[in-house]
N, C-alpha and C positions, 0 to 999 in steps of 0.2 A: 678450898684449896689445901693443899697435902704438903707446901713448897718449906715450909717449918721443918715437917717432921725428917727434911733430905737434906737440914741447912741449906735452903739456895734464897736470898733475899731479893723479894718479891720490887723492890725497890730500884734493882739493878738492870728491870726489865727496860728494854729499848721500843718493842715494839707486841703488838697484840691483832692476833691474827684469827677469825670467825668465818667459817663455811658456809651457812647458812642458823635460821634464825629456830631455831629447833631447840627447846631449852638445855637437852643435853649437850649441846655443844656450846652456847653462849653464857650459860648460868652464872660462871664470878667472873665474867669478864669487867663486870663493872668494879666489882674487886681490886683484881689488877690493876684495870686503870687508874685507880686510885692510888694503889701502889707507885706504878710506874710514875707518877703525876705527884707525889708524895703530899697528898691529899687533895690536890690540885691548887698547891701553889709554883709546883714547876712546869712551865710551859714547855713539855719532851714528851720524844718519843711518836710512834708511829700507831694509827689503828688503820686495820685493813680488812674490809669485811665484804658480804653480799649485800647487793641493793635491798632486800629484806632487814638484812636485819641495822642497815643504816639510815635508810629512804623509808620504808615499808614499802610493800609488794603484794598490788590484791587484798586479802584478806588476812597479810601479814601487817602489823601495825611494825614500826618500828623499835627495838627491842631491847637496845639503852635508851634514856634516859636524854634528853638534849644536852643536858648538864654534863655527863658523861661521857658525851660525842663533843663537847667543847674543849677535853683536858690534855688530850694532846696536841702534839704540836701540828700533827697533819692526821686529817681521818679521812678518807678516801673508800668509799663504795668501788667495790671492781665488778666486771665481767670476765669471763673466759676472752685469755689473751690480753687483756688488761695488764702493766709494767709498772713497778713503782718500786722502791727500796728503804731496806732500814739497816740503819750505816751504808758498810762494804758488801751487804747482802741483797743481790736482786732477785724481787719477788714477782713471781708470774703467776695470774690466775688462771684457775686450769677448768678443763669440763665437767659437766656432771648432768644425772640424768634422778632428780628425787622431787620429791613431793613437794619441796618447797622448791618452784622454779627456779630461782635465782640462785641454786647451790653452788660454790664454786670449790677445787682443791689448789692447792699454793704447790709452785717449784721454787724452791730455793735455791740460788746457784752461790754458795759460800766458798769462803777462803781454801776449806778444807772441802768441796764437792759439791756436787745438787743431792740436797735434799727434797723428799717430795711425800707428800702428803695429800692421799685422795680419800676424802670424805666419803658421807653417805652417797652412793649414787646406784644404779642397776650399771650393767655389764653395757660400756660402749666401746667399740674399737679405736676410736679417738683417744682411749686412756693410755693407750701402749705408746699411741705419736707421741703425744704429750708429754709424756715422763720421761720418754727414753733419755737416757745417759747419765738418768739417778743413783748415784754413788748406795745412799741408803733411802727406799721405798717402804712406808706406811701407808696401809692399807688399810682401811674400815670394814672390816669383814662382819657382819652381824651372824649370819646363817652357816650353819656346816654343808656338808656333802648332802646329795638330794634335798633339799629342805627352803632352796631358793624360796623369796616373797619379793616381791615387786621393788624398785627403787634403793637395793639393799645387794651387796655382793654377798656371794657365797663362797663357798672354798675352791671349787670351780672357776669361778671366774676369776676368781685371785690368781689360779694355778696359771690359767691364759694372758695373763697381764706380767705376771713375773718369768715366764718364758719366755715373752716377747725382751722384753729392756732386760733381764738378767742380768740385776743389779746385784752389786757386793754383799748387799745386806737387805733384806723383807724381815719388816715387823708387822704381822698382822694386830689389828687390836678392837677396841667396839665391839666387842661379843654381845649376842644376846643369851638368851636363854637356852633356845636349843643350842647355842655352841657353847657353852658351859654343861651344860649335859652329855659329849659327844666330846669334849676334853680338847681346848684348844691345841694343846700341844702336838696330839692327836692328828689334826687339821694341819698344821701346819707341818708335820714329819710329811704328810701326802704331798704339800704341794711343793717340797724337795724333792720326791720322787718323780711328778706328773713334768718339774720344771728344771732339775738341776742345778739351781738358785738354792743358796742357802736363805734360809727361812726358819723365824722364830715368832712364838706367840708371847705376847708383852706382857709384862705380870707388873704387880704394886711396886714404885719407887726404881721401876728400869733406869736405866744411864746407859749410853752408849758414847763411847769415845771416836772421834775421827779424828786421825791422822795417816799415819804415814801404811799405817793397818785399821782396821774401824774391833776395838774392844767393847765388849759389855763390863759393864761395871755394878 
């Protein structure tokens, strides 16, 4: 975790949120939760994850720790369409279509908007129902223009997804390799063009502000 190097105290966390059980995406979750738990003697806070990586799934073993799935106060396995909250924030699991079946992306509908957040998945039309009326849209983009691979958006389907909801603010981010090569920023000037949606590629220590306008900081 990088939450030091931006002053933000990992301690102050309410809740802890995992897509699926893929190490890039769950690796200091255990971390946090310890944080959030401040070492696990405070009974708080919210975890909210995929059946994978809470249950295990298939040939997914489960991905914390029992110990670790015991420290907060409610831990909760979701599916797409699954409702639950942490505080004033309601959180909806959302679709997805990747290698680990049980992938889900979260809507958050907060004080200040819906925020929304879709993970790893390939290109479904369900993404666009789902998210509409997302204030600020993050997107897992791995792959650039032509270069699509399986269970993984490209700039393309990002571009289709954010002209549908034409949200106030697209953060792409998850790059792999060819999209560091082909220059995210790159990628995402296109899918302002292709969509009319302002649209930004996410770099080390981003902040975004929501309020009354949505700032970067």
């Amino acid at each position: 975790m990088a939450m030091r190097d931006f002053g933000i105290d990992p301690t102050g966390t309410d809740g802890v949120l995992i897509s699926h059980a893929h190490p890039d995406h769950y690796s200091d979750a255990e971390v946090l939760i310890e944080a959030m738990t401040r070492g696990g003697t405070v009974s708080k806070g919210v975890l909210i994850a995929s059946d994978s990586v809470l249950l295990g799934y298939d040939q997914y073993e489960p991905v914390l720790s029992s110990y670790h799935r015991s420290l907060p106060l409610t831990a909760k396995a979701v599916r797409p369409g699954d409702r639950c909250a942490i505080g004033n924030t309601a959180v909806q699991a959302t679709s997805a279509d990747h290698s680990d079946p049980t992938t889900v992306g979260f809507k958050m509908d907060t004080e200040e908007g819906v925020i929304s957040y879709v993970s790893d998945t390939a290109f479904i039309p369900q993404l666009a129902v789902e998210h509409d009326g997302a204030r600020v849209l993050i997107l897992a983009v791995m792959r650039p223009l032509g270069a699509r691979i399986p269970y993984h958006l490209s700039t393309e389907d990002a571009a289709k997804i954010v002209a549908s909801i034409q949200p106030e603010l697209t953060i792409i981010t998850h790059f792999g390799m060819r999209m560091w090569e082909e220059g995210p920023e790159r990628q995402a000037d296109w899918i302002v063009r292709e969509s009319g949606a302002r649209t930004i590629a996410a770099h080390y220590g981003m902040r975004v502000r929501l309020d009354d306008r949505i700032e970067l900081m």
